[in-house]
ZATOR-127942 format. One record per atom (N, C-alpha, C): residue number from 0; chain; atom name; x, y, z. Coordinates in nm, 3 decimals. Atoms other than C-alpha are relative to their C-alpha. Example, Ala and Ser with C-alpha at 12.3 -4.5 7.8 and 13.67 -1.06 7.14 Angstrom:
<domars>
<0,'A','N',<0.089,-0.119,0.000>>
<0,'A','CA',<1.230,-0.450,0.780>>
<0,'A','C',<0.090,0.120,0.000>>
<1,'A','N',<-0.082,-0.119,-0.006>>
<1,'A','CA',<1.367,-0.106,0.714>>
<1,'A','C',<-0.077,0.109,0.073>>
</domars>
This chain:
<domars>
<0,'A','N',<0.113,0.088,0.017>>
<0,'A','CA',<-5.593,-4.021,-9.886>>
<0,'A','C',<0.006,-0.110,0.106>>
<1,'A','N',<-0.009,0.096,-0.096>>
<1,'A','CA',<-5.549,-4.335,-9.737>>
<1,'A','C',<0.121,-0.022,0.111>>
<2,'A','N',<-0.123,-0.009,-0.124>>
<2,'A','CA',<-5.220,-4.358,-9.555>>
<2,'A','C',<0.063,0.194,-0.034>>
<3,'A','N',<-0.095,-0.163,-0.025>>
<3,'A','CA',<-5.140,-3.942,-9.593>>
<3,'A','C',<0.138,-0.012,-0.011>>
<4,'A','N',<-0.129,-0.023,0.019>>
<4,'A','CA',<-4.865,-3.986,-9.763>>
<4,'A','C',<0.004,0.103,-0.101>>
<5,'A','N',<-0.010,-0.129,0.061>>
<5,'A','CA',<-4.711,-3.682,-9.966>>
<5,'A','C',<0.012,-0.093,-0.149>>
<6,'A','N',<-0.006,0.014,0.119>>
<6,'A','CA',<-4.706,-3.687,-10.373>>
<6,'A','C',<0.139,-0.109,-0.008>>
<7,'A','N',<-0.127,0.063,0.006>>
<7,'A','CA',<-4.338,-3.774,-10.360>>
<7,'A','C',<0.042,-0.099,-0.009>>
<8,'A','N',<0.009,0.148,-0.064>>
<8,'A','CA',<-4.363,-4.067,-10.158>>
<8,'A','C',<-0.067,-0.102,-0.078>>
<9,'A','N',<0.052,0.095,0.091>>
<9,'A','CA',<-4.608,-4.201,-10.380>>
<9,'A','C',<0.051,-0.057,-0.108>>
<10,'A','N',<-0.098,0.017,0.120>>
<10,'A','CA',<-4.390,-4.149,-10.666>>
<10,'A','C',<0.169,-0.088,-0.003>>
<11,'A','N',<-0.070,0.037,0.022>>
<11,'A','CA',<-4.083,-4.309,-10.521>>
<11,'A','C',<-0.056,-0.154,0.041>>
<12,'A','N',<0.051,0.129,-0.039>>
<12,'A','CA',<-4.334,-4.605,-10.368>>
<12,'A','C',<-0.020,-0.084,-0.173>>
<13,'A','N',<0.064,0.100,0.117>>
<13,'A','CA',<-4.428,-4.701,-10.744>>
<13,'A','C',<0.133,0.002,-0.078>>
<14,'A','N',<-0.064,0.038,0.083>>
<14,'A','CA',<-4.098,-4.661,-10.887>>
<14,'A','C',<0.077,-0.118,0.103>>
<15,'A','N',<-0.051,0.082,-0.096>>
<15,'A','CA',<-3.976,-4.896,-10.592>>
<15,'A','C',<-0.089,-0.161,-0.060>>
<16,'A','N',<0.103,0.139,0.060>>
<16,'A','CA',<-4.260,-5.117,-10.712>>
<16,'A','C',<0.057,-0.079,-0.115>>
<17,'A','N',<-0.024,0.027,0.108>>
<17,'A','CA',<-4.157,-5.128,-11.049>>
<17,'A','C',<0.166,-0.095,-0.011>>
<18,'A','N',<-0.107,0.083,-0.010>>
<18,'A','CA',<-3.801,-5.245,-10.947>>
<18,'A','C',<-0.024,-0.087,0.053>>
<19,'A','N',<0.068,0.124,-0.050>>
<19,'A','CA',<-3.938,-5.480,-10.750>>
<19,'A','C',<-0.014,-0.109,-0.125>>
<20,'A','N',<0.061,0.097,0.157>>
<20,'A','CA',<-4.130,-5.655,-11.073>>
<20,'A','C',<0.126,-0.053,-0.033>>
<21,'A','N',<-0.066,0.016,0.114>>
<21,'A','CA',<-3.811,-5.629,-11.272>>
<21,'A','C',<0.073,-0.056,0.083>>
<22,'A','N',<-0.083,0.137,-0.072>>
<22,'A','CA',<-3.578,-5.824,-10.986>>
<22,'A','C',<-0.108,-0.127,0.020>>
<23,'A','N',<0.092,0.107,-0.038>>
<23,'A','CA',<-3.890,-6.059,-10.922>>
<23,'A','C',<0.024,-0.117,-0.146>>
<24,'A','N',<-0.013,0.053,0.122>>
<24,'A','CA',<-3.824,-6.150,-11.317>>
<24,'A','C',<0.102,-0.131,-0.031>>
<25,'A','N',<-0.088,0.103,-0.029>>
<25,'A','CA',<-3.524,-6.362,-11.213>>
<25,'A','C',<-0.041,-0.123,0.046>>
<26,'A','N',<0.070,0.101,-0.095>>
<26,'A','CA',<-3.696,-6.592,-10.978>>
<26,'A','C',<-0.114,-0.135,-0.063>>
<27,'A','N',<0.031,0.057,0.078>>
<27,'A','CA',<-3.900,-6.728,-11.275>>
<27,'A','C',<-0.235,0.053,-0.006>>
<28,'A','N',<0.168,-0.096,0.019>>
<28,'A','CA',<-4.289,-6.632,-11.403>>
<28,'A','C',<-0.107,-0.057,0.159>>
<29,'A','N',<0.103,0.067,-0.104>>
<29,'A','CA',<-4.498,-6.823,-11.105>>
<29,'A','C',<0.034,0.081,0.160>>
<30,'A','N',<-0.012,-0.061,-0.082>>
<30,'A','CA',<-4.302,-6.617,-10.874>>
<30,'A','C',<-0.060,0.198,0.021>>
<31,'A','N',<0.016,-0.110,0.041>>
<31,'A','CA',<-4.367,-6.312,-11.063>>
<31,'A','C',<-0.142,0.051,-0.043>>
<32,'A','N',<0.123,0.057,0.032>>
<32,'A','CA',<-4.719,-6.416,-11.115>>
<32,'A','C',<-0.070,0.089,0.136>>
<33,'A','N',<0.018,0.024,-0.056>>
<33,'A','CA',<-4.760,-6.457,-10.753>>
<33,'A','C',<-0.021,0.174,0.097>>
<34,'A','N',<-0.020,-0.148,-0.073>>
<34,'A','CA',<-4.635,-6.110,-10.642>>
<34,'A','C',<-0.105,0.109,-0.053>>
<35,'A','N',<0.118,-0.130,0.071>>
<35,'A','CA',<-4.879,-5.892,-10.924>>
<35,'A','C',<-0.127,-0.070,0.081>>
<36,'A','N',<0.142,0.049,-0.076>>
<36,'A','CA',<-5.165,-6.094,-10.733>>
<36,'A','C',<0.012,0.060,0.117>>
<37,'A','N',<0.040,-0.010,-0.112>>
<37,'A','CA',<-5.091,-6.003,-10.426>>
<37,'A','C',<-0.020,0.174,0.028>>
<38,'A','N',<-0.007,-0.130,0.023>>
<38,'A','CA',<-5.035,-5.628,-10.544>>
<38,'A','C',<-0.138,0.045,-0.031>>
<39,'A','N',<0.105,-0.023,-0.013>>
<39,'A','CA',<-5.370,-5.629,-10.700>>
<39,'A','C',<-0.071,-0.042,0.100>>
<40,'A','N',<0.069,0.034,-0.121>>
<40,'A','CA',<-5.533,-5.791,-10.390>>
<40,'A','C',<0.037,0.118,0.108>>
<41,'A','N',<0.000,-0.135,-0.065>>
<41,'A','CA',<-5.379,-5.486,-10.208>>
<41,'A','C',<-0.063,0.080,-0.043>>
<42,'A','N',<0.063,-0.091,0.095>>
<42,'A','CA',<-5.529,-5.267,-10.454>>
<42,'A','C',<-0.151,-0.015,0.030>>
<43,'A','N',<0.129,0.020,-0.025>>
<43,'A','CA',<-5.834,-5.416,-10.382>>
<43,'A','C',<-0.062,0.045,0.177>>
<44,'A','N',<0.013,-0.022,-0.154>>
<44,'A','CA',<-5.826,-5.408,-9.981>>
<44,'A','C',<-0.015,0.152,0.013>>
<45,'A','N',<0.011,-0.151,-0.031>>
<45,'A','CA',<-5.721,-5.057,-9.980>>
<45,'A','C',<-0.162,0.057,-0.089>>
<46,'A','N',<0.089,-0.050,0.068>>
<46,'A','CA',<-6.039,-4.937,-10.228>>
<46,'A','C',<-0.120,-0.054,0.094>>
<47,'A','N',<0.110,0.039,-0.097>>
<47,'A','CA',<-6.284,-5.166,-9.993>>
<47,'A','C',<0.037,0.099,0.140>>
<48,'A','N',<-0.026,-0.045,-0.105>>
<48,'A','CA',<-6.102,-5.025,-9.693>>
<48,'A','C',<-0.094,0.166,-0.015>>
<49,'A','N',<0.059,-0.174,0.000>>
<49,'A','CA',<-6.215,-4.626,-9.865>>
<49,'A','C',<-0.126,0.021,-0.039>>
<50,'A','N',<0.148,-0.044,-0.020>>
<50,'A','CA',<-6.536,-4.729,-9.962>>
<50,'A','C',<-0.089,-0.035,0.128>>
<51,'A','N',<0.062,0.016,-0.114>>
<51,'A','CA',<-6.599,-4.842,-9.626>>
<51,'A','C',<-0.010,0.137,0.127>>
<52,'A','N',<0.003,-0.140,-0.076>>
<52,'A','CA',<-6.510,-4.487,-9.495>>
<52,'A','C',<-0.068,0.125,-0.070>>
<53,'A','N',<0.154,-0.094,0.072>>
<53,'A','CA',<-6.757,-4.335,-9.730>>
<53,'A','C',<-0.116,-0.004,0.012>>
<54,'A','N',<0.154,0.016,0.011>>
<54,'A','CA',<-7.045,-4.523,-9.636>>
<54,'A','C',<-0.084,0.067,-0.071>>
<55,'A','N',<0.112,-0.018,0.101>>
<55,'A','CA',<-7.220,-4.511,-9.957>>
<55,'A','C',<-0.115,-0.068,0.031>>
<56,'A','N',<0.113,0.096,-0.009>>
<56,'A','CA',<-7.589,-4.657,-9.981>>
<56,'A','C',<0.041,-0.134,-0.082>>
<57,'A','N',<-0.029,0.114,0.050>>
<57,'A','CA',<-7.538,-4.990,-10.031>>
<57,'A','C',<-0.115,-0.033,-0.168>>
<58,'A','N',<0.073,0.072,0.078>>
<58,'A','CA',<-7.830,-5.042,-10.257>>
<58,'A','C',<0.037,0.115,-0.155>>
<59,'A','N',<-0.050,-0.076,0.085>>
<59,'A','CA',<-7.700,-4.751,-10.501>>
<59,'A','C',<0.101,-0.076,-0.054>>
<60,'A','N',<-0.140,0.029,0.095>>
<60,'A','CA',<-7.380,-4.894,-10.557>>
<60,'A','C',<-0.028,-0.181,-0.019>>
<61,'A','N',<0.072,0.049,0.085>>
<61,'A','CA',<-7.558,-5.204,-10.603>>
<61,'A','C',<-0.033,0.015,-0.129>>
<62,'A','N',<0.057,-0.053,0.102>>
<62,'A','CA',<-7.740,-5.066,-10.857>>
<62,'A','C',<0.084,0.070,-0.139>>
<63,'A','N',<-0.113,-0.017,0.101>>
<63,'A','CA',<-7.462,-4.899,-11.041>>
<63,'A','C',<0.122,-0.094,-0.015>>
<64,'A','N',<-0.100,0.097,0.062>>
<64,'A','CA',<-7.291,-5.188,-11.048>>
<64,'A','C',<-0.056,-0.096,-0.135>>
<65,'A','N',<0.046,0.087,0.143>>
<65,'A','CA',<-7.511,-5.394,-11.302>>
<65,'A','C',<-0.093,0.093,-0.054>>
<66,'A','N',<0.066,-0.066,0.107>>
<66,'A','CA',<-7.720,-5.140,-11.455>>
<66,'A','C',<0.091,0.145,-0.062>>
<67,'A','N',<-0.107,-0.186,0.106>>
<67,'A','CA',<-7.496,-4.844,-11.693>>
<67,'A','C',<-0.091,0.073,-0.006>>
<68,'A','N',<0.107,-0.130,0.026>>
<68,'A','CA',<-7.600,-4.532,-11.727>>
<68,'A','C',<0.029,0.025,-0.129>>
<69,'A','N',<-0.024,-0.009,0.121>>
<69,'A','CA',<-7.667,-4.432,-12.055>>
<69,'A','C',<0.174,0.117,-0.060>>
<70,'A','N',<-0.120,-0.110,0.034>>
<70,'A','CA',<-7.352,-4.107,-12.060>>
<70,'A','C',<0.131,-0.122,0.044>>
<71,'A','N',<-0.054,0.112,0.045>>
<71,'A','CA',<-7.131,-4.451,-12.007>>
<71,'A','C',<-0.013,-0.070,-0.089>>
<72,'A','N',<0.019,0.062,0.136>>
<72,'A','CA',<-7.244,-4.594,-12.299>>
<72,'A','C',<0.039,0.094,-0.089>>
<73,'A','N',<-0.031,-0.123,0.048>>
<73,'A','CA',<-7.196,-4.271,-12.444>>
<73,'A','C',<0.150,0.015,-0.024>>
<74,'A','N',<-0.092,-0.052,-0.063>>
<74,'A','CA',<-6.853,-4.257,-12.310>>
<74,'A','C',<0.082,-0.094,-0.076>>
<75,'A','N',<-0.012,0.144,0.061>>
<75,'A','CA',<-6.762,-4.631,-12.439>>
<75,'A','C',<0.004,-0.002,-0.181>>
<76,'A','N',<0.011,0.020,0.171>>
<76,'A','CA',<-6.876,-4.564,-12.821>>
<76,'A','C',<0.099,0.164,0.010>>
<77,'A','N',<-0.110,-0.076,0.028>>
<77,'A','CA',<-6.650,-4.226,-12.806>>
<77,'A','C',<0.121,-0.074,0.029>>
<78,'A','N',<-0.105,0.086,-0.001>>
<78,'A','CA',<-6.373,-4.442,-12.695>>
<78,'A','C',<0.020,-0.091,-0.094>>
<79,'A','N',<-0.047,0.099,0.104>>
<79,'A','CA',<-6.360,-4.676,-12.922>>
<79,'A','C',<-0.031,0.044,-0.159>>
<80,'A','N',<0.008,-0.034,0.184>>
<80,'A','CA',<-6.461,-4.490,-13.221>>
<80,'A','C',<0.145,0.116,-0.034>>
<81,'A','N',<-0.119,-0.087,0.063>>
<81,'A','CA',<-6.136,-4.235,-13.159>>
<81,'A','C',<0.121,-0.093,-0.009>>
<82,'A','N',<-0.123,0.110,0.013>>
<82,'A','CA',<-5.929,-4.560,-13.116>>
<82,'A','C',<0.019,-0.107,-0.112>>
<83,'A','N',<0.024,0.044,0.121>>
<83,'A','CA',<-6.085,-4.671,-13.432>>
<83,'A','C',<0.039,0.015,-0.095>>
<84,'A','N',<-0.010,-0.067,0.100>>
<84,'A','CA',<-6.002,-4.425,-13.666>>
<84,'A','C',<0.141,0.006,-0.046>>
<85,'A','N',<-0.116,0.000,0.057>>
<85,'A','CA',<-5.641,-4.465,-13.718>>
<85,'A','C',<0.010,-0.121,-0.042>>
<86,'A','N',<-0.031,0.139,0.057>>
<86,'A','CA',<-5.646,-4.822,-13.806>>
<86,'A','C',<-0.129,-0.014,-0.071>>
<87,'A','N',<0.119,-0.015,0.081>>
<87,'A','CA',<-5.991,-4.818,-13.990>>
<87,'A','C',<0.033,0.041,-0.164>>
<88,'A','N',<-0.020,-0.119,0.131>>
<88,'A','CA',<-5.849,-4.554,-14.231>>
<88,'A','C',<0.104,-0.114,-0.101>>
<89,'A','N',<-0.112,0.053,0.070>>
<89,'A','CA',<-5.556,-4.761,-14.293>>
<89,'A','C',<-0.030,-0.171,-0.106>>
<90,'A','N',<0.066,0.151,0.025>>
<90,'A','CA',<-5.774,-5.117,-14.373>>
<90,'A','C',<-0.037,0.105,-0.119>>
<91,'A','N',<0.073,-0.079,0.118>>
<91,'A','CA',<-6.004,-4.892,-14.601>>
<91,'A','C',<0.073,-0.026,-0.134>>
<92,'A','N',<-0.022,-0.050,0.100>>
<92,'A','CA',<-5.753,-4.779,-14.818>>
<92,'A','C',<0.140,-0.063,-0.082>>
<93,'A','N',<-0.088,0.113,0.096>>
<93,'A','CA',<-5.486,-5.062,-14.851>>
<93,'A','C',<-0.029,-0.150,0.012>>
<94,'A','N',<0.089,0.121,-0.028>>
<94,'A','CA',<-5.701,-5.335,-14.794>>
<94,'A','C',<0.099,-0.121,0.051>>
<95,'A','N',<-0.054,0.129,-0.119>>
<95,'A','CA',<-5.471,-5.530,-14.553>>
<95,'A','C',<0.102,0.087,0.101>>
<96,'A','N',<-0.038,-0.075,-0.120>>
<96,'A','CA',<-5.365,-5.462,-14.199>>
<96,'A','C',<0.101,0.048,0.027>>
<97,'A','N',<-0.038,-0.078,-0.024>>
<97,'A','CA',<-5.187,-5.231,-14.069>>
<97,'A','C',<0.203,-0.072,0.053>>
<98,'A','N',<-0.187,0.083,-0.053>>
<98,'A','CA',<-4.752,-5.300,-14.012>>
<98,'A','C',<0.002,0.037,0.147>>
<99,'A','N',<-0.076,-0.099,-0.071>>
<99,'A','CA',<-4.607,-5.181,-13.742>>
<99,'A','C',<0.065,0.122,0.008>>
<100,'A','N',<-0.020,-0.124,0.003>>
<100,'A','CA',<-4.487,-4.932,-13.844>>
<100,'A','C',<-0.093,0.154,-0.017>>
<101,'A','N',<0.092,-0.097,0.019>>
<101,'A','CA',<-4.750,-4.766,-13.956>>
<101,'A','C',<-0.142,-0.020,0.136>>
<102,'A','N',<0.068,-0.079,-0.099>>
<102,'A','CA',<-4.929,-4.812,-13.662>>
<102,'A','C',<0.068,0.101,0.130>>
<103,'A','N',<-0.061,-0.125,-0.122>>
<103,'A','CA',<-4.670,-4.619,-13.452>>
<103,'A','C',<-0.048,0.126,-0.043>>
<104,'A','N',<0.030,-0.153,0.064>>
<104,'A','CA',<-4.739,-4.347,-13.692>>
<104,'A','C',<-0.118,0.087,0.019>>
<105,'A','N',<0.104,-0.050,-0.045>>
<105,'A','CA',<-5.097,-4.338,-13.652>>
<105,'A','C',<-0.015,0.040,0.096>>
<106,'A','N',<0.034,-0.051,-0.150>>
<106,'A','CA',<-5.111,-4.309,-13.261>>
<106,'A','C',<0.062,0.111,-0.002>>
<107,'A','N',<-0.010,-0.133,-0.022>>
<107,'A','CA',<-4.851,-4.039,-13.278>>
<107,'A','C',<-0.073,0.107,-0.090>>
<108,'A','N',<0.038,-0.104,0.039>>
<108,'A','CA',<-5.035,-3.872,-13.521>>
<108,'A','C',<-0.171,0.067,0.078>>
<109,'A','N',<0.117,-0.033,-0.065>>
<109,'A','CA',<-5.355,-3.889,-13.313>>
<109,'A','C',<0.041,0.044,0.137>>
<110,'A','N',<-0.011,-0.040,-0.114>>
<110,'A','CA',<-5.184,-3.834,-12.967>>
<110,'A','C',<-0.004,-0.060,0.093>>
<111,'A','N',<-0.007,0.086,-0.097>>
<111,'A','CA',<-5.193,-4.114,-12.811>>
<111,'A','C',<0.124,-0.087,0.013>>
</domars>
């Protein structure tokens, strides 16, 4: 994609990342703050950088930026109604919220 790097590479770049974070943890939160900003601000550069080598119509992606399409709305109420249903069930039927424990139970029993 963007820099042609192989699967691999990607995979040892993010676990490199991840150690990163977890020595940055020493240094104290403002440092650790400082570094996820600049990670998402990469995140960001690179995605401008690939939609600038797509030249999309500008006024499209305009456009799909503040108006949804309805199969997103669509998409939005299935999401949250299958992320519903394990903690829903559990309010229902002991009329107070859910422990911890029993919500580990639910997700694995749904799969998530």
């Amino acid at each position: 994609m963007l820099f042609s790097i192989p699967l691999w590479c990607g995979v040892l770049l993010t676990g490199l990342s991840t150690l990163v974070l977890l020595a940055f943890q020493q240094y104290g939160v403002r440092k650790l703050e400082f570094l996820i900003a600049f990670l998402v601000f990469t995140i960001a550069t690179c995605f401008l950088v690939e939609l600038g080598y797509a030249k999309p119509n500008s006024s499209e992606v305009l456009h799909g930026l503040f108006v949804p399409h309805s199969w997103v709305l669509w998409l939005c109420r299935k999401a949250v109604s299958i992320r519903g249903i394990p903690f829903t069930s559990w309010i229902w039927f002991s009329r107070s919220p859910p422990s911890k424990d029993i919500m580990v139970v639910a997700f694995n029993r749904t799969g998530f």
